[in-house]
N, C-alpha and C positions, 0 to 999 in steps of 0.2 A: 504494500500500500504506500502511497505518496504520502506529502506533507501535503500542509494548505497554508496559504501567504494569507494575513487578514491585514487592510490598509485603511485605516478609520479618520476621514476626513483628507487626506490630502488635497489639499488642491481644490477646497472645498467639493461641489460638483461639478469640478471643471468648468464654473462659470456657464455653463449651459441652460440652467434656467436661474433666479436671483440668487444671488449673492447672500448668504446670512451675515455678512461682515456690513451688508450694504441697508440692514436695517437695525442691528446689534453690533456690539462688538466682537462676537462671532466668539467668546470666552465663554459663557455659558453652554451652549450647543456641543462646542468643542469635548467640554468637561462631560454631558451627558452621552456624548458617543462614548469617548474613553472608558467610561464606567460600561457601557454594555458590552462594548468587543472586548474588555478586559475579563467580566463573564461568562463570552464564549470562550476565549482561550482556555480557560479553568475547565467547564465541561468539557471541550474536546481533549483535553490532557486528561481529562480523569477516564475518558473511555480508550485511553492508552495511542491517539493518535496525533502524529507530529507537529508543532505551529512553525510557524516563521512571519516572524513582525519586521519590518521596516520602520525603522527609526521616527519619532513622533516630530522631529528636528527636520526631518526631508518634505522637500516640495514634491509635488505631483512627478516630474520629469525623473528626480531622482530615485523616487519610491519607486517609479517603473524600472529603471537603469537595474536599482538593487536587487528586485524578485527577477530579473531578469540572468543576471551574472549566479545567482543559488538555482535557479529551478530544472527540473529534470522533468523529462517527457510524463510522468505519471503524477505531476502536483498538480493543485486548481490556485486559483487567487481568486480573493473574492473582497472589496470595497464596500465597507461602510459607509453609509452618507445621508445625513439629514437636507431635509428640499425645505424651502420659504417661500411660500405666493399668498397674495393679499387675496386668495378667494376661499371664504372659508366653508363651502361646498368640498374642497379639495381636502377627504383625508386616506391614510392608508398608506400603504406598501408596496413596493412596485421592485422587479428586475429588470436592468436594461441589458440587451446583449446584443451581437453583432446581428446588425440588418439582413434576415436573408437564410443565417445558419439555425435552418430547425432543429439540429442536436441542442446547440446553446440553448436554443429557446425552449424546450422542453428542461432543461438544466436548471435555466432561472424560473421555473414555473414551482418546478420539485421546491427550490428554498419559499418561495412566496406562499407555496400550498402548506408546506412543512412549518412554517414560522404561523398564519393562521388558522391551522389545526391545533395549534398549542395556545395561542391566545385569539378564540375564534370574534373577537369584537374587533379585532384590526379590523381596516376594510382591506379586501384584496384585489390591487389593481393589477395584478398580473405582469406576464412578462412583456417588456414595452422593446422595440428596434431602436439601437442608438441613435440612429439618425434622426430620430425627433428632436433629440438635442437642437437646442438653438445655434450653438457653433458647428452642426451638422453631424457629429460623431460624438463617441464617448472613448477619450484616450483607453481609460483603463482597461476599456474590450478589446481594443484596436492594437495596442502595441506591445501587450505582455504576451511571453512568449510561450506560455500555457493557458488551456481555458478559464478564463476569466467573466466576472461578471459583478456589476455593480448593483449593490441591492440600499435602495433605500429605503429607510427605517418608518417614517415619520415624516409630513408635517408639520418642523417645531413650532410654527406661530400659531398653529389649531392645538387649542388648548385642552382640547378629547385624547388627540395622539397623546400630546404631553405628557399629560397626567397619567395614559395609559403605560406610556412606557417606565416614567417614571414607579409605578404602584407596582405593574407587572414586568420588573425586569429580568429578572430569573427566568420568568418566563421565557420572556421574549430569548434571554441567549439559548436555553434548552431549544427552542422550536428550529432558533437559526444552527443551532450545532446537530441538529438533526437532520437539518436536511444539506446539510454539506457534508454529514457521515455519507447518507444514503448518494453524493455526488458523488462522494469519491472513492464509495465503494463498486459503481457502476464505473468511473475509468479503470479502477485497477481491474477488474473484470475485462476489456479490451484493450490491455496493452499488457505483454509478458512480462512477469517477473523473476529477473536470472539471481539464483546465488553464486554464490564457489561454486556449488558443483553442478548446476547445468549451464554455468554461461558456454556460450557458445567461443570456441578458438578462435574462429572467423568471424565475428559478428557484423551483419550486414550493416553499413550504413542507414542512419535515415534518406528516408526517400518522401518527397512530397508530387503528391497528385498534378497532372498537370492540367489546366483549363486551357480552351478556346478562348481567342480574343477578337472581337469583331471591333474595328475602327473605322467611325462614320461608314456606317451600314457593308463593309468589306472586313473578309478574314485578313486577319493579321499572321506574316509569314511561323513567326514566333509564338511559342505558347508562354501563358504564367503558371504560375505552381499556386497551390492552394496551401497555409501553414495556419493549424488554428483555426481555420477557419475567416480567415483574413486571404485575399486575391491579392497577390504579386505580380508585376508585370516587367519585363528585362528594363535595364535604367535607359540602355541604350533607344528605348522609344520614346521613351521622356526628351531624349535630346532630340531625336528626328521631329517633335512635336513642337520644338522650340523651346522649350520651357529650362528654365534655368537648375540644375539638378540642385543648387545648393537654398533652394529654396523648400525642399522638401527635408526635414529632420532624420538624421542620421538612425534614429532609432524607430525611422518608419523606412528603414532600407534593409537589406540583408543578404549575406554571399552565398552562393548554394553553386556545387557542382562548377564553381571557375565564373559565375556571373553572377552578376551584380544585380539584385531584385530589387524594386519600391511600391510600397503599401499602395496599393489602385485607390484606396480611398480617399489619400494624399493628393492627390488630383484637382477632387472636387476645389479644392483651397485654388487653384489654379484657375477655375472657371469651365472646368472640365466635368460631361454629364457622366456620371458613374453607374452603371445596373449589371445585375445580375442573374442570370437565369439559371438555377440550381438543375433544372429537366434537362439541361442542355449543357451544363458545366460550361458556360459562355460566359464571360463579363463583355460588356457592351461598353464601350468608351465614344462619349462623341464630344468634336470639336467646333462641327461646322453648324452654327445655330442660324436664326432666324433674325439676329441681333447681334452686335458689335461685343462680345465680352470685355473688350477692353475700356469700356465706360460704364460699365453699369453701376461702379462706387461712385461716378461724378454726380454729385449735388445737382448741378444744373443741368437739363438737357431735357430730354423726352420719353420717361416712362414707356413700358412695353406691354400690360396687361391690361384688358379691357376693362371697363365696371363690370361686366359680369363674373370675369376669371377672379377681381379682385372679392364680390361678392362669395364663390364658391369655397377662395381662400379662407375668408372668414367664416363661414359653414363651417368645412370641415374642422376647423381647429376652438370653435365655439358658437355652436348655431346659436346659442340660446339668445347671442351677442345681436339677431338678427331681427327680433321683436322691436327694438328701438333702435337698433341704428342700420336697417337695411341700405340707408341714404348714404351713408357714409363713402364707400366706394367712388359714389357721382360728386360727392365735394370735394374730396381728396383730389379727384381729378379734371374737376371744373377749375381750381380754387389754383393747385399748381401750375397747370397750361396758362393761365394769365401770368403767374410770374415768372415762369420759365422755368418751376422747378421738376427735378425727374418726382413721378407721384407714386413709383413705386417706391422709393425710398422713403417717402414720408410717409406711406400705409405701413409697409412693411416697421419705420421707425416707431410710427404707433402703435402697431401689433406687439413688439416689446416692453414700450412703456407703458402700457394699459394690463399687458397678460392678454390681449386680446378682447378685449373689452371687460376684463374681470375688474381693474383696475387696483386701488391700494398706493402705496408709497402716499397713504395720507391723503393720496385725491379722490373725491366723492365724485361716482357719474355725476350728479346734477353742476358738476362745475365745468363740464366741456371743454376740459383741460386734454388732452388726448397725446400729449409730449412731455408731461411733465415739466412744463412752463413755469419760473418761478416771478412771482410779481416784484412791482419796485417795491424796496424797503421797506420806504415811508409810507408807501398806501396800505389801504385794511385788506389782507387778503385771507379769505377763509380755508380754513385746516395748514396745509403748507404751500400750496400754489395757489397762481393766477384764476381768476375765475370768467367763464363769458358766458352771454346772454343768448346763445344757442349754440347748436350744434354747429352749422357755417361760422358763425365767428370764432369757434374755437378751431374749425381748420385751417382757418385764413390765419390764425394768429401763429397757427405751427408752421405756415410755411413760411412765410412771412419772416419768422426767426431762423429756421432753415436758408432762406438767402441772406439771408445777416450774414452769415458765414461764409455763406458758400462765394459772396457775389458782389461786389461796387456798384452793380447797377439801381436803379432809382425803382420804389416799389409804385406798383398801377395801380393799386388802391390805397386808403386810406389808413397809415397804422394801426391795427389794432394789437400787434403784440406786444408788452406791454415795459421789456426789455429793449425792444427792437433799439432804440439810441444808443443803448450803452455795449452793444456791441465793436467789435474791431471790425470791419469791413472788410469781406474776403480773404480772411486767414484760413478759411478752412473749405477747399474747394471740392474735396476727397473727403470720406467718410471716414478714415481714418485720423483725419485733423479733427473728427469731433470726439475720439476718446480723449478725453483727461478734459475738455472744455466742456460736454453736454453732460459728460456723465464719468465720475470714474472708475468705474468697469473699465479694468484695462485689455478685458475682449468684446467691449461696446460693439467697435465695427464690425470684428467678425460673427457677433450676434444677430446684426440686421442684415449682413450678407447671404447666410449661409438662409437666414428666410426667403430675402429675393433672391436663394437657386432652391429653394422649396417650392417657392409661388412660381416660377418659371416652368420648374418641371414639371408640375400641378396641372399647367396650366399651356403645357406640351411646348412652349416657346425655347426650352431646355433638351 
């Protein structure tokens, strides 16, 4: 039987959905993972099976580096991690795992079933495709180099988890060490275990599966390898594709057999469409879109998706969003074509700072704040932002601040945003000049990015 890696909070959640640092000091939260993965540890030692911790000192990058240089083909790793969103409909449980692989996902299903069998009032939201993530992936699936998977606990700002996990913690690490027995007793069951005295003299190499590669609708002379459950593809198409190889992280690459592999999902970051057809062991790469990739973080220009595609965007990620704000879509996109701004970046911008219409960070729907706009100073402004007098004024006021940044040019309506003077004029022309200025999420941009190549692809423009 293997060991199992447990990583409790690094890196929070990869910044992928809010930030607990970004409405706490992220020290309390901290303190109540530690104390449950410290519980698991204890029960999975008491039923005689191996741990391996990564230091509470390591960031996300390094915690992966470290299970990375220990683990041997028969370990798992599995990540702790508490979630924060302002809607408090939102409670429960979830496993995220890699997009596509139905082992994984039967894998995270066992701990999420296993953890509320043991405390059956969790809710159980099952096991979720990294790719929901707002940065588009979930490193910890993506880049360890055993089966991994990231299970969140909790909740912490719904005050039911809280307390729940708080009252029932024993519980909860009994449920979670149960069902990571029963994971890792199902890998050791499909992969040999040699002593002294059967290893093999000759022992074959590992060897990984090879996949199909189809580029913009043509097979690819080359194949990739499949590792974990993660699609590789030679480096050397990375460079026929143009793309810079040192743009892609060294620990999303790897040598096999005399060449040089890089993680397919690594792409996406590039503007690159990513899929996978597991009937066909095919990953689908495409380049050639319907749309300039090389603009779509620019601030100013011309959005790509209709009101309807943007309407469906917002269905599927929160129909309930559609009762009251069906209109939305058609302002966003009325409201930016007069100032020149792109509107998918400003739906997409608001689809992060609302939740999608769930809102929170302290702003009430009834304030049609939809950017998380903060008012002047001096003025009375209700909860922690600006507030406007419908739904059109509060899109106009987000774009409106949106070329504050982005743009020198003179606005065609009348200011209503309420900042819009005390701006700098065109510092920020790129979406990446608005982390540390609109928001310090230091993966601000790659949050509203990695949405508009969700909304693109969605919405077949991808």
């Amino acid at each position: 039987m293997g060991k199992i890696f447990i990583s409790a909070g690094h890196g929070s959640f990869e910044g992928s959905f809010r930030d607990l640092s970004e409405m706490t000091g992220g020290t309390m939260e901290t303190a109540e993972l530690v104390a449950t993965r410290d519980l698991v540890i204890a029960e999975l030692r008491s039923r005689g099976i191996t741990i391996a911790i990564p230091s509470d000192d390591l960031n996300l990058a390094e915690a992966i580096a470290w299970i990375n240089t220990r683990s041997d083909q028969q370990d798992v790793a599995l990540s702790l991690q508490l979630n924060i969103v302002n809607a408090p409909e939102l409670r429960g449980t979830t496993a995220y795992y890699i997009t596509n692989n139905t082992l994984r996902k039967r894998q995270a299903e066992i701990l999420t079933n296993a953890l509320t069998k043991r405390v059956p009032e969790i809710t159980n939201r099952g096991a979720k495709a990294d790719t929901i993530a707002s940065i588009g992936s979930v490193s910890f699936c993506r880049q360890i180099a055993v089966p991994s998977i990231l299970l969140e606990l909790v909740f912490s700002n719904s005050s039911q988890d809280r307390l729940l996990m708080q009252t029932r913690r024993r519980d909860y690490a009994i449920g979670i060490a149960d069902g990571l027995q029963a994971w890792i007793n199902e890998t050791a069951t499909t992969i040999p275990v040699y002593t002294p005295a059967n290893r093999p003299t000759n022992p074959k190499p590992i060897t990984y599966p090879e996949v199909n590669i189809n580029l913009n609708g043509q097979s690819y002379a080359e194949k990739g390898i499949l590792v974990s459950g993660n699609v590789f593809v030679p480096a050397d198409l990375v460079d026929r594709l143009g793309f810079e190889l040192n743009q892609i992280p060294l620990n999303c690459r790897l040598r096999y057999q005399s060449i040089v592999y890089v993680q397919a999902i690594a792409l996406r970051e590039l503007n690159t469409s990513v899929s996978w057809d597991s009937t066909t062991r095919t990953l689908y790469l495409k380049t050639i879109f319907k749309v300039f990739t090389g603009q779509i973080d620019q601030i100013m220009g011309v959005g790509n998706a209709s009101e309807v595609q943007l309407l469906m965007f917002l269905k599927n990620n929160n129909e309930a969003a559609l009762t009251n704000y069906g209109d939305l879509p058609h302002l966003y996109r009325e409201e930016a074509e007069i100032e020149g701004v792109n509107h998918d970046i400003a739906f997409c911008q608001m689809c992060i700072e609302t939740n999608f219409l769930r809102f929170g960070k302290g702003i009430e729907p009834e304030q049609n704040n939809f950017a998380s706009l903060g008012a002047v100073a001096s003025s009375a402004a209700k909860a922690s932002g600006a507030s406007f007098e419908d739904q059109r004024t509060g899109v106009r006021a987000h774009v409106q601040h949106l070329k504050a940044y982005a743009s020198n040019a003179p606005l065609f309506q009348t200011v209503v945003a309420p900042r819009f003077h005390l701006v700098a004029r065109g510092v920020a022309p790129v979406l990446s000049q608005l982390t540390g200025r609109w928001a310090i999420d230091p993966l601000y941009d790659r949050k509203i990015l990695a949405l508009i190549r969700r909304l693109y692809e969605s919405a077949g423009i991808f």
